[in-house]
C-alpha positions as CSV (number, residue, x, y, z in Angstrom):
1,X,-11.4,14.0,0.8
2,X,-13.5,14.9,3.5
3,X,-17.2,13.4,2.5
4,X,-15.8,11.0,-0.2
5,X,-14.9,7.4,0.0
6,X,-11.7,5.7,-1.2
7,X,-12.4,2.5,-3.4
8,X,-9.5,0.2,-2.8
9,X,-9.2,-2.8,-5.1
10,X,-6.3,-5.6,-6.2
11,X,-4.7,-4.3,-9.0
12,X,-6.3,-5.8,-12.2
13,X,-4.5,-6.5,-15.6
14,X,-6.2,-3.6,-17.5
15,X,-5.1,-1.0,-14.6
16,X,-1.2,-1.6,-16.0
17,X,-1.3,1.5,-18.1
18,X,-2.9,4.0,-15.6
19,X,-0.8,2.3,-12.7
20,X,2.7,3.1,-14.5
21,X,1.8,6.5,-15.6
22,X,0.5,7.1,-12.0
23,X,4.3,5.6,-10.8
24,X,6.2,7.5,-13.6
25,X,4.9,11.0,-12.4
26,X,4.7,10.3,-8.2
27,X,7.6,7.8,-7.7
28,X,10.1,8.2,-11.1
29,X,9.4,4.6,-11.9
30,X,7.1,3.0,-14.4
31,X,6.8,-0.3,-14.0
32,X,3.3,-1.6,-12.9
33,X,3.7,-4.2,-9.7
34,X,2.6,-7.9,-10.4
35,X,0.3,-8.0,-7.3
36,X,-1.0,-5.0,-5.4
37,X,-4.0,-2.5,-4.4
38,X,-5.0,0.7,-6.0
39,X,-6.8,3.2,-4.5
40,X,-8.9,5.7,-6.8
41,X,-10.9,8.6,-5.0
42,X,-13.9,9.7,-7.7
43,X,-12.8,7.7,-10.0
44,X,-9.0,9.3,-9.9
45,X,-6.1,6.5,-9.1
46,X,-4.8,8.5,-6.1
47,X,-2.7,5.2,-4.4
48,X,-0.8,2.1,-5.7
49,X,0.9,0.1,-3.3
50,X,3.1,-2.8,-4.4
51,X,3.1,-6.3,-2.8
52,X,4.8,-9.6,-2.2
53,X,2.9,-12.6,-1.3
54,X,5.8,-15.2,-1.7
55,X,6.9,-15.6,1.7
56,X,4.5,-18.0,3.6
57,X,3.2,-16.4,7.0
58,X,3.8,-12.7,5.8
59,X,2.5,-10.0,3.0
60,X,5.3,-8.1,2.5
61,X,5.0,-3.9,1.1
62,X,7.0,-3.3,-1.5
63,X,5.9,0.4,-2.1
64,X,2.9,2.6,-0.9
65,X,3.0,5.8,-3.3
66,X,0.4,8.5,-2.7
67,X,-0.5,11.3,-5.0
68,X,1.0,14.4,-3.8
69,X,-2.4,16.3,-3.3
70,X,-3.9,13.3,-1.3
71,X,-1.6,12.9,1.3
72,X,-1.9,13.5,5.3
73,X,-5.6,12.5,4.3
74,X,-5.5,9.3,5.5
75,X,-5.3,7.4,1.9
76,X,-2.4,5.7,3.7
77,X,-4.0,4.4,6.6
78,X,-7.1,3.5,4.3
79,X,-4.6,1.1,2.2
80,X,-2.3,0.0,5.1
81,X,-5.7,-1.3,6.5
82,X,-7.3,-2.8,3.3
83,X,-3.9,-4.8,3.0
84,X,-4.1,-5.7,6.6
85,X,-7.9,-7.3,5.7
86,X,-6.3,-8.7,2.9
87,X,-3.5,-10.9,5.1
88,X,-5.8,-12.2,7.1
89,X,-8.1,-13.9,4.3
90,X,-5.1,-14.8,3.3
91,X,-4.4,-16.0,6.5
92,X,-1.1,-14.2,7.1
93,X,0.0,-13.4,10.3
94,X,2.4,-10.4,9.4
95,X,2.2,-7.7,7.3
96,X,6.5,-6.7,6.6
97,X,8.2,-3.5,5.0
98,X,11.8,-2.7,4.3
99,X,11.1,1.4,4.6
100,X,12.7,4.3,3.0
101,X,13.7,6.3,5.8
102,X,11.0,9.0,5.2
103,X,8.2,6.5,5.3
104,X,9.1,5.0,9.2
105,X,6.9,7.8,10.7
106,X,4.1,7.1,9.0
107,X,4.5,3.0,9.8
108,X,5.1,4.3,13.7
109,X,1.8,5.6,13.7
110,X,0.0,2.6,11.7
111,X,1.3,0.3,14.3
112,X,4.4,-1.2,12.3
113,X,7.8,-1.6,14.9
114,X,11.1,-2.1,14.0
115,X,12.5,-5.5,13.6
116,X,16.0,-5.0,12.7
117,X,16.2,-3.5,9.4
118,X,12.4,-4.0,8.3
119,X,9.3,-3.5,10.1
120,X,6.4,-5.3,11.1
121,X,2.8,-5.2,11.9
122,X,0.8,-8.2,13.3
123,X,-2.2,-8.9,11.3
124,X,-5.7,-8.4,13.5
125,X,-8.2,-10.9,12.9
């Protein structure tokens, strides 16, 4: 990844098919989210994450999912912060996650803390 860009963008009705076949072979599910970003590196979907903006005050992350190959190059923290810009146009104050155990490393080190069973990041504006 070294050199290139990630282009992060809202998830857009015509992305449905790419987005579940992306989520069928890196997360055994195939439902495209309602609301959400992808990330595509060169043109390739590399990142979907899922999101809920229902809850006044809050974006909550449903699911990040990163292609195999792409992670521990920073596509994470690239998403976790094009979210984070995302809350505060929205003008939320807190970006929320219920994690799969595996995941609360990576939140540690994008700033999320616990908060009893979900954790939380405070939006920077």
């Amino acid at each position: 990844m070294r050199g290139q860009k990630l282009f992060v963008r809202p998830i857009e009705p015509g992305d449905a098919d790419a987005v579940r076949q992306f989520l069928a072979a890196h997360a055994n599910r195939d439902t495209a989210p309602a609301y959400g970003l992808i990330g595509k590196l060169v043109g390739e979907l590399v990142a979907v994450m899922a999101i809920d903006v229902s809850v006044p005050g809050t974006l909550q992350i449903e699911s990040l999912v990163v292609a195999p190959d792409y992670r521990r190059k920073r596509v994470g923290r690239v998403m976790i912060r094009e979210v984070e810009s995302l809350a505060a146009r929205m003008e939320r104050d807190w970006l929320v996650v219920e994690p799969a155990v595996e995941a609360q490393q990576f939140l540690h080190k994008v700033g999320f803390v616990e908060d009893g069973v979900r954790m939380v990041r405070r939006v920077r504006r």
